[in-house]
C-alpha positions in Angstrom: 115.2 133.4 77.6 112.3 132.1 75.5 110.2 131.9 78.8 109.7 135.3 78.7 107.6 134.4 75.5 105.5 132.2 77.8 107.4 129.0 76.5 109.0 126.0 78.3 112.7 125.1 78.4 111.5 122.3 76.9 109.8 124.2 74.1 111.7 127.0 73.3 114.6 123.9 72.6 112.6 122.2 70.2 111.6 125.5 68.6 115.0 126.9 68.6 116.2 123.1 66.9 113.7 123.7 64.0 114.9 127.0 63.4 118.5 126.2 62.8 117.4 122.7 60.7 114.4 124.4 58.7 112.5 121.3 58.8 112.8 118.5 61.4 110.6 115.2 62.3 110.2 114.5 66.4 112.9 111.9 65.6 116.0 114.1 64.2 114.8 116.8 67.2 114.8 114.0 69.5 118.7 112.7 68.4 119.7 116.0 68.9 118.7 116.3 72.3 118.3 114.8 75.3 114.5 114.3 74.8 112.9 111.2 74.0 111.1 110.8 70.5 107.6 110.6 72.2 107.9 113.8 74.8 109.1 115.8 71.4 106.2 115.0 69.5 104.1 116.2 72.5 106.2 119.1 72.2 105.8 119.6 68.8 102.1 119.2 68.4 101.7 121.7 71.6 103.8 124.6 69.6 101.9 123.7 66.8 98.6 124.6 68.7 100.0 128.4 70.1 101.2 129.1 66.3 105.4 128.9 66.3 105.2 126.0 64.4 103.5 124.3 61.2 103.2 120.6 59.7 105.0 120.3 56.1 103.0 119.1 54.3 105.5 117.2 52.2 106.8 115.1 54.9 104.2 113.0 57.3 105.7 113.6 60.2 108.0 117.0 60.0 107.2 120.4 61.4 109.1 123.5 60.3 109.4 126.6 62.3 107.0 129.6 61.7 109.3 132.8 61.4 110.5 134.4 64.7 109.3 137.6 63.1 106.2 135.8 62.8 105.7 134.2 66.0 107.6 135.6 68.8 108.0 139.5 67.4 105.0 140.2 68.2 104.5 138.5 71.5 107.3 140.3 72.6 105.6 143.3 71.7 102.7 143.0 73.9 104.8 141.6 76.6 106.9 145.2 76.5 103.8 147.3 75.9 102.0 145.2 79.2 105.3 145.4 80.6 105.7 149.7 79.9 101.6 149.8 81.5 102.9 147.8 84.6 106.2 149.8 84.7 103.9 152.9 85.0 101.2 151.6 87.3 103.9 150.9 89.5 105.8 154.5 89.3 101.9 155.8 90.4 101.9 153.5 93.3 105.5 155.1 94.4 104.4 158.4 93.5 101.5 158.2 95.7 103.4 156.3 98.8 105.8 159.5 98.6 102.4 161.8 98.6 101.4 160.1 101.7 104.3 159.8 103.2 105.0 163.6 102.8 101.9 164.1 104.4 101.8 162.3 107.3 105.6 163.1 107.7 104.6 166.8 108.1 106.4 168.8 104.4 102.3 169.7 103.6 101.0 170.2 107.2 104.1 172.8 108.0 105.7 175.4 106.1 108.6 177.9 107.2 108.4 181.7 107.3 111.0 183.6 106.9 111.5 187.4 107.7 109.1 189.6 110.1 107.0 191.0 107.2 105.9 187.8 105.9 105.4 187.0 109.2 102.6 189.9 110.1 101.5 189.5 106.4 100.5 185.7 107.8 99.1 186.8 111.5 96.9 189.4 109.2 95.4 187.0 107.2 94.8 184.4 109.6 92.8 186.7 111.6 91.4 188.4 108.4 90.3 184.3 107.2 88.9 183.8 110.6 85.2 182.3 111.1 84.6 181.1 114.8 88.1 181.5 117.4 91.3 182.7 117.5 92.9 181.3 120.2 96.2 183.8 121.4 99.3 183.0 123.5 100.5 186.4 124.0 104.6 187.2 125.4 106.4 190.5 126.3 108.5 192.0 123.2 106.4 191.6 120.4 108.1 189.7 117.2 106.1 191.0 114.0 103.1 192.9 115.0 102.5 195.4 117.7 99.6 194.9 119.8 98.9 198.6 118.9 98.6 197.5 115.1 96.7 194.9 114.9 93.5 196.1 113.5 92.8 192.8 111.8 91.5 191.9 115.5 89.0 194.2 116.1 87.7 193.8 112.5 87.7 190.3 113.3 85.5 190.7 116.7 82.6 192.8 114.8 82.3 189.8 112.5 81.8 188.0 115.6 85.0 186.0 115.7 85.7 185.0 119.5 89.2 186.5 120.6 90.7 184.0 123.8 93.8 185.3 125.2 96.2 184.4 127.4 98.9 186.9 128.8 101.9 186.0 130.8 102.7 188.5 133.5 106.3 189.7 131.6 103.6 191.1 129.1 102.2 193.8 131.1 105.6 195.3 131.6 105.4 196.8 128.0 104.9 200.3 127.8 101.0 200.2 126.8 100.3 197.1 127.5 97.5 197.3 129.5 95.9 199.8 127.4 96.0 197.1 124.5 94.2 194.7 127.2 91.5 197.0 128.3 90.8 197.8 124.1 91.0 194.6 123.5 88.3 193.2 126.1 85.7 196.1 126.0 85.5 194.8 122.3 84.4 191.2 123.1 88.2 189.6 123.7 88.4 187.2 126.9 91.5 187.4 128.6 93.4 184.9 131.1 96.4 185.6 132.5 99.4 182.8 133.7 102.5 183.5 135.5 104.5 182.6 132.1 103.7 181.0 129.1 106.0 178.4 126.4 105.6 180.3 123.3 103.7 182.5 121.2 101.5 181.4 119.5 98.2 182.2 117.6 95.6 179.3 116.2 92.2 179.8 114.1 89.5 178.1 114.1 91.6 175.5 114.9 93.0 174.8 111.8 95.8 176.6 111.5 98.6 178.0 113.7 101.2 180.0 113.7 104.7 180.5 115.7 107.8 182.5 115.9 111.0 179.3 116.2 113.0 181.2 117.8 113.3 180.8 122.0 110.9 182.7 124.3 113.9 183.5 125.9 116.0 185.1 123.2 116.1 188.6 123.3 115.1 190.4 120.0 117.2 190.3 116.9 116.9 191.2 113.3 113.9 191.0 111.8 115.1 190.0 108.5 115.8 186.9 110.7 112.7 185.9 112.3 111.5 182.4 111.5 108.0 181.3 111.9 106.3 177.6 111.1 102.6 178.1 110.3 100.9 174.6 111.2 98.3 173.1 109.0 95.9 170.4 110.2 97.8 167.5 112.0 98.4 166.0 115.3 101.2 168.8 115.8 98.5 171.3 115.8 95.9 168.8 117.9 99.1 169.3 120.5 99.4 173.1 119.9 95.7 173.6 120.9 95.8 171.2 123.7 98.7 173.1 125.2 96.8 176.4 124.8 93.7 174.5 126.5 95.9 173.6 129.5 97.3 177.2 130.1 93.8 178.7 129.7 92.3 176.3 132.9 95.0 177.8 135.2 94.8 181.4 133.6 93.2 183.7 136.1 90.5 185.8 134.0 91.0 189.6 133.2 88.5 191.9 133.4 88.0 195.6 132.7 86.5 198.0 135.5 84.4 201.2 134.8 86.6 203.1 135.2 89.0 201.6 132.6 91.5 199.3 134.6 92.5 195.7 134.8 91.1 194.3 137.6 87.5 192.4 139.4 84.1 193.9 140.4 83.7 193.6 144.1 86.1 193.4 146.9 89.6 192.8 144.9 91.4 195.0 147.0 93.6 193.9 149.7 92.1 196.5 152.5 88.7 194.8 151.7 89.8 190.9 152.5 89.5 189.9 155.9 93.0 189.1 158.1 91.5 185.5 157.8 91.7 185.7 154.2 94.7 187.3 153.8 96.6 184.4 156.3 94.6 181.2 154.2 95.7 183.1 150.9 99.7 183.2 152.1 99.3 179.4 153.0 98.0 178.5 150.0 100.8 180.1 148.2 102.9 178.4 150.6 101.9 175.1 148.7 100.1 173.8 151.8 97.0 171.2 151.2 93.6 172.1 152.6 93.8 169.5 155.7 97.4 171.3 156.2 95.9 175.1 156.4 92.9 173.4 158.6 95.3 172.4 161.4 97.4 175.6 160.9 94.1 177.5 161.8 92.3 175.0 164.1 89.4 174.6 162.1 87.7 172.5 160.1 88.9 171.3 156.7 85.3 172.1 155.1 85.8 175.4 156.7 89.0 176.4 155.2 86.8 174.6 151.5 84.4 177.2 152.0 86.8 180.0 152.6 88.9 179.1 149.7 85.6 178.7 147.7 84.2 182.2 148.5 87.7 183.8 147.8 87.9 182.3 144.6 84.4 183.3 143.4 85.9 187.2 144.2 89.1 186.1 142.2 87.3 185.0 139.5 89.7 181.7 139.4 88.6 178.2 138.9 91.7 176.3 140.7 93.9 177.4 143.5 96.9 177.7 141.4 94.4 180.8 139.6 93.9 181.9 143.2 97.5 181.9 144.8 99.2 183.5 141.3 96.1 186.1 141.6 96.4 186.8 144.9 100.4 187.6 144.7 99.8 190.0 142.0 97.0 191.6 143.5 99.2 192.2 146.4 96.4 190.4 148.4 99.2 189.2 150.8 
């Protein structure tokens, strides 16, 4: 085991012969091993050079062994003191793999919340810590905070925060509902609307995000049971906000009237669309393509382009899927 001293087999043989003879010439060593006379001198004058060993004086020709207190005690001492600085270099290097890997494997970019309270006491402050946007997914049946409560949005909006929201219809069949809307949008929010949307959801400044865990489509329960996961800066939340993007292309927008409704300046009612109209809006909800509509009518297909154009520039809508969910709930057809 000598090599962990730094020594040959070779040498820590020799060495370990003149320690059990005291003093020794290359010869005795030599006819005590299986070494020859001239590869144990070699051996011996080489140990002689790194300290274990010494000439006696006496004897032409003899070494004796310096002490293994002497020699190797405190070699082995800075071997375990190198070897305790190595041990703990290496515990920092798997210390800081685990950081990393905890990072990237989402225990610091996600954390739980349990219970409804802690739950609003998160939506307040994330509106509350708010600099630029708050980007909203709203459902029906509220989980923590009623729409009716949530101050922290309007304090948010004088700061100049921008409020983007997207409603699914369910949501307007709460009792005040639309009410909340109207508040909400005379006081700077910009509101969508979609037929249905995956989740709630709420993200600022995207940053941070938070979510109820439990279904969209389980009814209400305790609220000492609510779960949330507030989202931290990964590509969990880069998804989050790219599903929010998504929704809000096809969300038809909401705006407020004068005299305090949800609805469009200009001619939104059905009464005011022509019979035209009214037919090219039922075939578009019918899922029929452009060219389709164009035969249907006998006209031209940059015709029925313009016709769809102008009625969504009265919708408000960028995209016929805006136009045909619009035009359903508008009872346009």
């Amino acid at each position: 085991m000598l090599d962990l001293m730094g020594l040959t087999a070779d040498e820590g043989e020799v060495y370990r012969q003149l320690v059990v003879a005291g003093t020794a010439s290359a010869e005795e060593i030599s006819g005590r091993s299986s070494l020859t006379t001239s590869a144990t001198q070699g051996l011996l004058l080489a140990l002689e050079a790194r300290g274990l060993v010494c000439a006696v004086e006496e004897g032409p020709g003899w070494f004796a062994a310096i002490p293994p207190e002497v020699a190797l005690v405190p070699r082995l001492q800075r071997h375990s003191d190198a070897l305790e600085q190595a041990r703990a270099a290496v515990f920092e290097l798997v210390e800081t793999y685990r950081r990393r890997a905890r990072a990237w494997g989402g225990a610091e970019a996600i954390e739980i919340i349990s219970g409804a309270a802690a739950l609003r006491q998160h939506l307040r402050q994330l509106q509350d810590g708010a600099r630029h946007e708050l980007l909203w997914f709203c459902k029906a049946q509220y989980v923590a905070m009623s729409p009716e409560s949530n101050q922290e949005q309007f304090e948010a909006q004088a700061r100049g925060v921008l409020y983007r929201i997207l409603y699914e219809q369910d949501y307007f069949d709460d009792p005040g509902s639309l009410d909340n809307v109207v508040r909400g949008v005379r006081a700077g929010e910009v509101a969508r609307a979609v037929p249905r949307l995956p989740l709630r959801m709420a993200i600022a400044d995207r940053s941070v995000a938070v979510l109820p865990l439990a279904s969209s489509d389980a009814p209400p329960g305790n609220r000492r049971d609510v779960r949330a996961v507030l989202v931290r800066e990964s590509s969990l939340l880069d998804g989050l906000i790219t599903l929010f993007e998504h929704h809000w292309e096809v969300g038809a927008p909401l705006r407020v009237t004068d005299e305090g409704q949800i609805g469009e300046a200009g001619p939104t009612d059905a009464a005011s669309l022509a019979p035209e109209d009214r037919h090219v809006l039922s075939l578009i909800v019918a899922g029929m393509t452009d060219e389709a509509i164009a035969g249907q009518l006998r006209v031209s297909k940059r015709t029925i382009q313009r016709r769809i154009q102008g009625l969504m520039s009265v919708a408000g809508v960028a995209t016929r899927m805006q136009l045909g969910w619009h035009a359903a709930r508008r009872d346009w057809i």
